[in-house]
N, C-alpha and C positions, 0 to 999 in steps of 0.2 A: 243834400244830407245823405250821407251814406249809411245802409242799413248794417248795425254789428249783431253777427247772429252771439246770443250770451251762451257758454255752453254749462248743461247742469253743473251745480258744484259739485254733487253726489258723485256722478260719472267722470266728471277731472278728478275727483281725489282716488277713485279704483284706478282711473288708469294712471294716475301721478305714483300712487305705492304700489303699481302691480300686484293689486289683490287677486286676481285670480290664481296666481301661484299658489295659493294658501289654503289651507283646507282644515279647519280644527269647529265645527261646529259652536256656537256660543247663543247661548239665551239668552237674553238680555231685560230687561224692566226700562218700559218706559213711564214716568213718575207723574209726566203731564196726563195721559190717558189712562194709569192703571194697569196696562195691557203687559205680557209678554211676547217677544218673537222672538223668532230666530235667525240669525244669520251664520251665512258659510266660514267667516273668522272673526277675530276682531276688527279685523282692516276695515272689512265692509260695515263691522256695525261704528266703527269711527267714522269713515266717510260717510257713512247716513247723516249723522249730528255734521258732519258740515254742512250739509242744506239745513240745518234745523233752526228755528227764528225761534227759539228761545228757550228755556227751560220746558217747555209744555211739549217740545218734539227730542229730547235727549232721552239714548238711550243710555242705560247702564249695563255693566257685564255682570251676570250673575250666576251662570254655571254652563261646564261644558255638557253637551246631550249627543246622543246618537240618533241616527237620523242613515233610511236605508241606503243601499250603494249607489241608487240610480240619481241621488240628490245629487254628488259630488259634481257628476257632469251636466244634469239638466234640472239646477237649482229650482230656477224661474219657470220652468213647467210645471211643476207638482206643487204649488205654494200652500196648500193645505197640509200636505205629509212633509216637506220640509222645514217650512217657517214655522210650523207649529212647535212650541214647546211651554212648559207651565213653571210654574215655582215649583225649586228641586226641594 
């Protein structure tokens, strides 16, 4: 029995649409948790909802934010000053 390693679906669709080329900040609502985030474009917050099992993990776009310069390069470092954003 050979072992298939499965690759996230989230990180196949960033690097299937070459999201990192992109840079437009986006807030987003998710409707299963209530919550706001943020992500570096659209792309990325569409490739999230492709791991997502169901309505309880879809996000929706709901306004663009700014977000300091240092986010553009090292999003996933700062996840508190980047991903954060609220209802505009």
């Amino acid at each position: 029995m050979a072992w298939e390693r499965k690759e996230d679906p989230v990180a196949k669709c960033i690097r299937r649409k070459k999201c990192g080329g992109t840079y437009k900040p986006i807030c987003a609502f998710n409707a299963g948790t209530g919550q706001y985030g943020g992500f570096p474009s659209k792309c990325f917050m569409k490739c999230a909802n492709a791991g997502s099992t169901g309505l309880g993990n879809h996000w929706v776009a709901d306004h663009y934010y700014h977000v300091p310069r240092k986010c553009k390069t090292k999003w996933l470092a700062y996840p508190e000053l980047c991903s954060t954003c609220g209802h505009h």
